[in-house]
PDB file of N, CA, C and O in Angstrom:
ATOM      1  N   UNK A   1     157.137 120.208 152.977  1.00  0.00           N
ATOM      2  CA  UNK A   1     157.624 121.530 152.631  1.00  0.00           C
ATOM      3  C   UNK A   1     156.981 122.594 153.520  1.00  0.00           C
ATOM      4  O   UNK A   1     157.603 123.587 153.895  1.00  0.00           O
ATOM      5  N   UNK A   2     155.472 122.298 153.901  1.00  0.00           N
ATOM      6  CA  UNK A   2     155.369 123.394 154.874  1.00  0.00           C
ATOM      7  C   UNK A   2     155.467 123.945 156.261  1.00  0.00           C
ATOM      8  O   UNK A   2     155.282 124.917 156.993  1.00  0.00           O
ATOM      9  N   UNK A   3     155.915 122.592 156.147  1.00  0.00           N
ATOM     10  CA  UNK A   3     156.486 122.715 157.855  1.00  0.00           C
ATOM     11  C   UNK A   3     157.742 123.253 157.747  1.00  0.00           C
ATOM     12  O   UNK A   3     158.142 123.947 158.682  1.00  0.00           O
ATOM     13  N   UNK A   4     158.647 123.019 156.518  1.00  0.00           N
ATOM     14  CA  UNK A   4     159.946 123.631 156.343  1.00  0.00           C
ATOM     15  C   UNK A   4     159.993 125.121 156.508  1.00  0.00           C
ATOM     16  O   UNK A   4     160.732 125.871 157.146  1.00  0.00           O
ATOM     17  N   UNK A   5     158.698 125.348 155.522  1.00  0.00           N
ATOM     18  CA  UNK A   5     158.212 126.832 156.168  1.00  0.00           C
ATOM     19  C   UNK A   5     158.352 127.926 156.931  1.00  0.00           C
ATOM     20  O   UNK A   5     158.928 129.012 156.994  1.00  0.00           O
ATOM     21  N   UNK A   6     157.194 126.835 157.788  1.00  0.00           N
ATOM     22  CA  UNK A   6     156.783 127.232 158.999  1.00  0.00           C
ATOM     23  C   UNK A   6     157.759 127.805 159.597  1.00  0.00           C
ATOM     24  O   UNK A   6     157.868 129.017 159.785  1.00  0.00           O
ATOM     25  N   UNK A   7     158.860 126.569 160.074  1.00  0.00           N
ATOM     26  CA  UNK A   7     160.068 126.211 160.687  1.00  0.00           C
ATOM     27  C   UNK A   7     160.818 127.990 160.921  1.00  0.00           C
ATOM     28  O   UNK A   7     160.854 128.785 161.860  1.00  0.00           O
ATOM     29  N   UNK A   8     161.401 127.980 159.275  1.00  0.00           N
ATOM     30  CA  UNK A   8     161.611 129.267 159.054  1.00  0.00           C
ATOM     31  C   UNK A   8     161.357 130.588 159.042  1.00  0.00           C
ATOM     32  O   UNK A   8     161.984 131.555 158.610  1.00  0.00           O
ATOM     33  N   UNK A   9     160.031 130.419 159.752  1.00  0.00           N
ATOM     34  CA  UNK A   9     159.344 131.736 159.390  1.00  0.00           C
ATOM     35  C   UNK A   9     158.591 132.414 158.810  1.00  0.00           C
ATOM     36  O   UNK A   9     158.269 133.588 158.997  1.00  0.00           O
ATOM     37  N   UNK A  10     158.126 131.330 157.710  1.00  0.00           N
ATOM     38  CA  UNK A  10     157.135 131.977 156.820  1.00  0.00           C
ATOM     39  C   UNK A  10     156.244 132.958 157.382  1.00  0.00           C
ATOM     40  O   UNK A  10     156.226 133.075 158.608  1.00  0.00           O
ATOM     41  N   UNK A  11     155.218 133.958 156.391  1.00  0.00           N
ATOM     42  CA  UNK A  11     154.504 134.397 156.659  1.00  0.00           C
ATOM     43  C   UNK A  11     153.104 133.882 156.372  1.00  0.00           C
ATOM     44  O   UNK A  11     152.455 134.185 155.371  1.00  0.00           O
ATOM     45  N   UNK A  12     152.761 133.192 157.203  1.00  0.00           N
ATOM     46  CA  UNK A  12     151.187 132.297 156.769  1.00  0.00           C
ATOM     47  C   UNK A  12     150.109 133.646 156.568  1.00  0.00           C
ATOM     48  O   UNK A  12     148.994 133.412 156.104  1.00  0.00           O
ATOM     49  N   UNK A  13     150.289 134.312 156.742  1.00  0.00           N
ATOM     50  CA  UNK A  13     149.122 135.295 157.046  1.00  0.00           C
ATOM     51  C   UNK A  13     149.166 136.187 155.303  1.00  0.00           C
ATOM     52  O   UNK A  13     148.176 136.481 154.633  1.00  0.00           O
ATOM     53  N   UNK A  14     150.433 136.405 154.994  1.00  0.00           N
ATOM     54  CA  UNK A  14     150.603 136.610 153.715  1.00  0.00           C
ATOM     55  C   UNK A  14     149.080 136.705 152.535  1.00  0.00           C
ATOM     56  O   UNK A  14     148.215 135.835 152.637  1.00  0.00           O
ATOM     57  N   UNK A  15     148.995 137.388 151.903  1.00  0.00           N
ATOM     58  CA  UNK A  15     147.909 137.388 151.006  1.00  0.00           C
ATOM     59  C   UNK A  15     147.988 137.547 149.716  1.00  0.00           C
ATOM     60  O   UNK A  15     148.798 138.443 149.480  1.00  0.00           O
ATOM     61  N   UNK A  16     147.478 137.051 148.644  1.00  0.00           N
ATOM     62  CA  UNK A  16     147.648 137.070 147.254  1.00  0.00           C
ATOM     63  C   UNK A  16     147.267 138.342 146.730  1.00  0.00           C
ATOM     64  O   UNK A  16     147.150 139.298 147.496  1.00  0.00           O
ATOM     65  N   UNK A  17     147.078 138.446 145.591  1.00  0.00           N
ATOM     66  CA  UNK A  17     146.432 139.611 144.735  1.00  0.00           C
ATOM     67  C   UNK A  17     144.869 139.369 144.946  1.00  0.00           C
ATOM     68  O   UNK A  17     144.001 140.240 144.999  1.00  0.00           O
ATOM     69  N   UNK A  18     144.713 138.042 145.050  1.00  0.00           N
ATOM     70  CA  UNK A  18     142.959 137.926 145.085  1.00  0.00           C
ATOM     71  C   UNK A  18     142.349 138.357 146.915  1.00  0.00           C
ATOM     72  O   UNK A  18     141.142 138.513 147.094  1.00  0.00           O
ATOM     73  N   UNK A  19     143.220 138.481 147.954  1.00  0.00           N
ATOM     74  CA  UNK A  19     143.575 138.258 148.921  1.00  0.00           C
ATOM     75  C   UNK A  19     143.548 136.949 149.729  1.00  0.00           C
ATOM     76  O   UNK A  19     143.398 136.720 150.929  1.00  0.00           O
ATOM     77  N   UNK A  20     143.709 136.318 148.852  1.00  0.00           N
ATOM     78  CA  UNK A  20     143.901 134.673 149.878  1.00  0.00           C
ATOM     79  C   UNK A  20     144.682 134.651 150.690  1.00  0.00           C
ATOM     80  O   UNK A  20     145.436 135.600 150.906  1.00  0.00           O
ATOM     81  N   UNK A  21     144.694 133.543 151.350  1.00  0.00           N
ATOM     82  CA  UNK A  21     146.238 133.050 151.856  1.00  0.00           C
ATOM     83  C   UNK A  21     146.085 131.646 152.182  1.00  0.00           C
ATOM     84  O   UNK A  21     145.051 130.982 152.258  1.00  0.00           O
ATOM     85  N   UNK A  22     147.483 131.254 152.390  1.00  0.00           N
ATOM     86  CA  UNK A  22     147.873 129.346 152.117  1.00  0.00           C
ATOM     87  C   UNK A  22     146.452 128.883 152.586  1.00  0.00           C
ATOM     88  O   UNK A  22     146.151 127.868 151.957  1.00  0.00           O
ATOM     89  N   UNK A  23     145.841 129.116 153.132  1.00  0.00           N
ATOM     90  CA  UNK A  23     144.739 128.325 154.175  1.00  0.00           C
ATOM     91  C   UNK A  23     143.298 128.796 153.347  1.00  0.00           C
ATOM     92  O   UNK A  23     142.226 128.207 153.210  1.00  0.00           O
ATOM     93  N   UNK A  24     143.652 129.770 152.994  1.00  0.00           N
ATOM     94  CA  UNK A  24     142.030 129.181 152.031  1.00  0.00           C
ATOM     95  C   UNK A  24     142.670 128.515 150.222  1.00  0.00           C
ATOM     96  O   UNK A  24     141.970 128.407 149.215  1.00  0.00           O
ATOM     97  N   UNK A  25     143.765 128.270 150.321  1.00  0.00           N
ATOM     98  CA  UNK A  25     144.009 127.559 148.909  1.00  0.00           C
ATOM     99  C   UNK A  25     144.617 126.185 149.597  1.00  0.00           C
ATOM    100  O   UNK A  25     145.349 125.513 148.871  1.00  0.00           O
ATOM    101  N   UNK A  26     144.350 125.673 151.057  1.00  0.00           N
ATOM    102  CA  UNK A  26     144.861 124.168 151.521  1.00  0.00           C
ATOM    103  C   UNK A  26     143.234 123.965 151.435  1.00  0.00           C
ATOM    104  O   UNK A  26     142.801 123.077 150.700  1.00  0.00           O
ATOM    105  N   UNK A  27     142.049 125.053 152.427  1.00  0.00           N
ATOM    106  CA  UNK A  27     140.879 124.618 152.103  1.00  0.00           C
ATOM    107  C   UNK A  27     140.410 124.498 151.146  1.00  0.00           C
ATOM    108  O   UNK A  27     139.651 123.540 150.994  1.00  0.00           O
ATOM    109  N   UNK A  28     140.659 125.458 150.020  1.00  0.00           N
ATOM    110  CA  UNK A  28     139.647 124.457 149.087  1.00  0.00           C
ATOM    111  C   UNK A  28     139.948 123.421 148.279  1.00  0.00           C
ATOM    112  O   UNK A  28     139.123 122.757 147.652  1.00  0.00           O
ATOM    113  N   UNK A  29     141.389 123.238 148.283  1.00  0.00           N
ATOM    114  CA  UNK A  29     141.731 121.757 147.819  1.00  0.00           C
ATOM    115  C   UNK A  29     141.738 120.874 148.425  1.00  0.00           C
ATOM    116  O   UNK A  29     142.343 119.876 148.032  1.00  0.00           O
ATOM    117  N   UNK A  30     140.886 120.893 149.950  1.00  0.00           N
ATOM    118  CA  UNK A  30     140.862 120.039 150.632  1.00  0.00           C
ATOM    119  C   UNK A  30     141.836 119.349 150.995  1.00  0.00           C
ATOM    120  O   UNK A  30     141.894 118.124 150.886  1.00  0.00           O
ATOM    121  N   UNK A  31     142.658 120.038 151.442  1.00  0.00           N
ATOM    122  CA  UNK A  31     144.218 119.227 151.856  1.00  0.00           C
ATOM    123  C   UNK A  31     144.261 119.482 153.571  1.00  0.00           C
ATOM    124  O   UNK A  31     144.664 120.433 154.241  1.00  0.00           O
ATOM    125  N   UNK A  32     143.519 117.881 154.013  1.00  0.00           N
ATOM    126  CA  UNK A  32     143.594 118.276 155.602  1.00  0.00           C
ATOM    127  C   UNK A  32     145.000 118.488 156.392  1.00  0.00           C
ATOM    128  O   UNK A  32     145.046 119.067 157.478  1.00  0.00           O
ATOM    129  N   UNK A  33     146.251 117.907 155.669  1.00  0.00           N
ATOM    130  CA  UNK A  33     146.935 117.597 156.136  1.00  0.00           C
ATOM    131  C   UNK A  33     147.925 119.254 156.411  1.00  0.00           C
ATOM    132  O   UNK A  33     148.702 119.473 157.340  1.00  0.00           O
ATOM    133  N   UNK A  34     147.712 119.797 155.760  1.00  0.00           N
ATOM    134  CA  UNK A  34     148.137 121.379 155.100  1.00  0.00           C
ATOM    135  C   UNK A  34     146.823 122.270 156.032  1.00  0.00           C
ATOM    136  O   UNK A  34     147.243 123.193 156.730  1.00  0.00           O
ATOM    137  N   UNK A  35     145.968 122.127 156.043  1.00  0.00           N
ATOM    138  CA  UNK A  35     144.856 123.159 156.759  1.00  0.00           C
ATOM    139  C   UNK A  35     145.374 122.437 158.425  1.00  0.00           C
ATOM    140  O   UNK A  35     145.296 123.182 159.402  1.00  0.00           O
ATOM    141  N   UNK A  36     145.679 121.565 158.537  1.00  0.00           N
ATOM    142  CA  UNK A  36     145.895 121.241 160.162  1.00  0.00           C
ATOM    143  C   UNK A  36     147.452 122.142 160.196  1.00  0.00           C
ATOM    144  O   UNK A  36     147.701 122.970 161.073  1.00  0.00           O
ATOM    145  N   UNK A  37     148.174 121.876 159.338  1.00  0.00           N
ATOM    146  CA  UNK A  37     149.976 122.253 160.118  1.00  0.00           C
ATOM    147  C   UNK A  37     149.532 123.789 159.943  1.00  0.00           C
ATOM    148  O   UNK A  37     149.968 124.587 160.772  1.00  0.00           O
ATOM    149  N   UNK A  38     148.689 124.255 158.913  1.00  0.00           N
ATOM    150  CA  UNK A  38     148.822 125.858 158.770  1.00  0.00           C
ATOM    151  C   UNK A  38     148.095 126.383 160.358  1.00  0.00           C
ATOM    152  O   UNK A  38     148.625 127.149 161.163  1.00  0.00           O
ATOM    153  N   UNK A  39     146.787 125.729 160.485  1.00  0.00           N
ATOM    154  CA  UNK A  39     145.969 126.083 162.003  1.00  0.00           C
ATOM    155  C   UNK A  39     147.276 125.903 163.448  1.00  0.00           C
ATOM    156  O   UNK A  39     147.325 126.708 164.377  1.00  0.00           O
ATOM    157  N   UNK A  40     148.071 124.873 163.336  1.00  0.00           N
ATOM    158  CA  UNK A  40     148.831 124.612 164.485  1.00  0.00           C
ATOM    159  C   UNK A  40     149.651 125.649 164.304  1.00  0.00           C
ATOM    160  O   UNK A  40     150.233 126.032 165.320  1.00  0.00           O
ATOM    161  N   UNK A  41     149.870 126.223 163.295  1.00  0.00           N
ATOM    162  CA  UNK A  41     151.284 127.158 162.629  1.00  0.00           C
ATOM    163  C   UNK A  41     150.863 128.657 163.081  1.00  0.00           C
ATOM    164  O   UNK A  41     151.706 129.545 162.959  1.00  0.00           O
ATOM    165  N   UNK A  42     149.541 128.968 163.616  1.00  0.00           N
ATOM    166  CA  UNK A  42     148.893 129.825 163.893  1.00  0.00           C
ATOM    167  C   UNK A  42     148.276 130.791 162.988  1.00  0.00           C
ATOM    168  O   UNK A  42     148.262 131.992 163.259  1.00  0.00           O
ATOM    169  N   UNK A  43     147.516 130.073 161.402  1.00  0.00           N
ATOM    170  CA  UNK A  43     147.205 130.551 160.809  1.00  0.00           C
ATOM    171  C   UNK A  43     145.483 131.233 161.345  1.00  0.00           C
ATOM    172  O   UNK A  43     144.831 130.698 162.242  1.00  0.00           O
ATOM    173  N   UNK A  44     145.116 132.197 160.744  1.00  0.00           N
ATOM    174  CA  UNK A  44     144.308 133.312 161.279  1.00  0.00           C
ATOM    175  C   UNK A  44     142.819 133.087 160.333  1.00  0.00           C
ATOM    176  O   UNK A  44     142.473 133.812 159.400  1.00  0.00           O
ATOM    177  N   UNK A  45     141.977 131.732 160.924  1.00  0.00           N
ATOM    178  CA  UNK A  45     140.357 131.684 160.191  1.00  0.00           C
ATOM    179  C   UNK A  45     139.797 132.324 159.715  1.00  0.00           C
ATOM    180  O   UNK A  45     139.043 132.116 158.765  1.00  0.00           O
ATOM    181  N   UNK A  46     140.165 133.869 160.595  1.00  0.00           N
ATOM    182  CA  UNK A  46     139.383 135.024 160.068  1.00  0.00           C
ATOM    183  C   UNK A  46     139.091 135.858 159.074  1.00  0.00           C
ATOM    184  O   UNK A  46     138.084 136.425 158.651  1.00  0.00           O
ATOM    185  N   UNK A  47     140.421 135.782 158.758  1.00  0.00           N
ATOM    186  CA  UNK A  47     141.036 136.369 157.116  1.00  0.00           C
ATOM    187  C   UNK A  47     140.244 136.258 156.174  1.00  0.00           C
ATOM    188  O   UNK A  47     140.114 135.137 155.681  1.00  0.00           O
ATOM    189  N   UNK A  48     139.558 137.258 155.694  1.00  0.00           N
ATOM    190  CA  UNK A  48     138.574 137.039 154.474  1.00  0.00           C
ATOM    191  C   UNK A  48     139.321 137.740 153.169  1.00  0.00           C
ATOM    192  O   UNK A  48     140.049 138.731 153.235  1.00  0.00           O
ATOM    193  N   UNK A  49     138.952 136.953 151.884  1.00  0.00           N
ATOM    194  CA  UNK A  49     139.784 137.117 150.425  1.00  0.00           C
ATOM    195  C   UNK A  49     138.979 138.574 150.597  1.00  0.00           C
ATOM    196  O   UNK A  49     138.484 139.329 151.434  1.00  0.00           O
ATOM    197  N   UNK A  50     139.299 138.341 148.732  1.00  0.00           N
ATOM    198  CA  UNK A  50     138.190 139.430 148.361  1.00  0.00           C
ATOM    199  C   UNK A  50     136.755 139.704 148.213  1.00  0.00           C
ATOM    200  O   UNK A  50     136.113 140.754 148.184  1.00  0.00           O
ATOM    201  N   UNK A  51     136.559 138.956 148.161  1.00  0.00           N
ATOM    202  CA  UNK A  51     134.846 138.370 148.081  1.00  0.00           C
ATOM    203  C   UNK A  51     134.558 138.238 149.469  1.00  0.00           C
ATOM    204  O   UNK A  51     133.413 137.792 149.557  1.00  0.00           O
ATOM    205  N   UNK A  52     135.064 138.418 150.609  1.00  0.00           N
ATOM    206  CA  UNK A  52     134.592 138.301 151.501  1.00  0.00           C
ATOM    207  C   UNK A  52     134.350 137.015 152.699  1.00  0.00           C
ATOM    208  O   UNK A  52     133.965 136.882 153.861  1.00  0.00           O
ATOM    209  N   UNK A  53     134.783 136.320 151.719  1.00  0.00           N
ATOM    210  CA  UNK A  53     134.984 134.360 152.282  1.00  0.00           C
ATOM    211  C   UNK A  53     136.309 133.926 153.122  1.00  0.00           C
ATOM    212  O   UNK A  53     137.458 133.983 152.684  1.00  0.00           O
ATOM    213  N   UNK A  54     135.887 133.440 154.529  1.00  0.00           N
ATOM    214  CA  UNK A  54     137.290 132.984 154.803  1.00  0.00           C
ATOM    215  C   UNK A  54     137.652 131.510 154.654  1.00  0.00           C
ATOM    216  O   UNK A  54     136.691 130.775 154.427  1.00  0.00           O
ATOM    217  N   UNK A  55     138.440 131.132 154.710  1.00  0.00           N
ATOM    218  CA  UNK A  55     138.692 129.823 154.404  1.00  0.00           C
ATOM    219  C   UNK A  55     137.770 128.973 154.703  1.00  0.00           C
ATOM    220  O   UNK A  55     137.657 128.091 153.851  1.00  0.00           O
ATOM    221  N   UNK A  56     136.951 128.880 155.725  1.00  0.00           N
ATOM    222  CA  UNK A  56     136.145 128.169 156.443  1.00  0.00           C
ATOM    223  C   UNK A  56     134.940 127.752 155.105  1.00  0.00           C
ATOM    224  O   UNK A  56     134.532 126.678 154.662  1.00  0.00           O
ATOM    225  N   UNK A  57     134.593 129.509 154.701  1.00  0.00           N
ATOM    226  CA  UNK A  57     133.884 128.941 153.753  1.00  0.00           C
ATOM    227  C   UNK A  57     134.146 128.598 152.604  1.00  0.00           C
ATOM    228  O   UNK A  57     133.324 128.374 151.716  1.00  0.00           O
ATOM    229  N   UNK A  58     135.956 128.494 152.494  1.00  0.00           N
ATOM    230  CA  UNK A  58     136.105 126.921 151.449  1.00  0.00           C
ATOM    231  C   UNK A  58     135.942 125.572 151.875  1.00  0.00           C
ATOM    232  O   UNK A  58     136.346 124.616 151.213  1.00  0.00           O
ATOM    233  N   UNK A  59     135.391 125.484 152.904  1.00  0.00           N
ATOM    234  CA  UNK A  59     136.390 124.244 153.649  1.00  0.00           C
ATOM    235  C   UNK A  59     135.217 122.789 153.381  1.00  0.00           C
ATOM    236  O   UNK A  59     135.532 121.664 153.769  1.00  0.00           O
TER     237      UNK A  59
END
């Protein structure tokens, strides 16, 4: 499905109310397979939630 996404256009960069986005909720469920297509997809490490954490430090 997320490559279907991708495909289309999604907005990976997108952010929640908490400010997440797909890539710190693939990191912390540890879903390598989802943190690799989102990184190739040109998702952005840098992005910190609200607390200040970027995915990395779910990872």
């Amino acid at each position: 499905i997320i490559q279907t996404l991708l495909e289309h256009g999604a907005d990976i960069s997108q952010k929640d109310n908490h400010g997440e986005t797909a890539l710190h909720y693939a990191a912390r469920g540890r879903d390598i397979f989802i943190v690799q297509t989102l990184l190739e997809g040109g998702a952005d490490t840098s992005q910190k939630d609200k607390h200040g954490e970027t995915a990395l430090h779910y990872a």
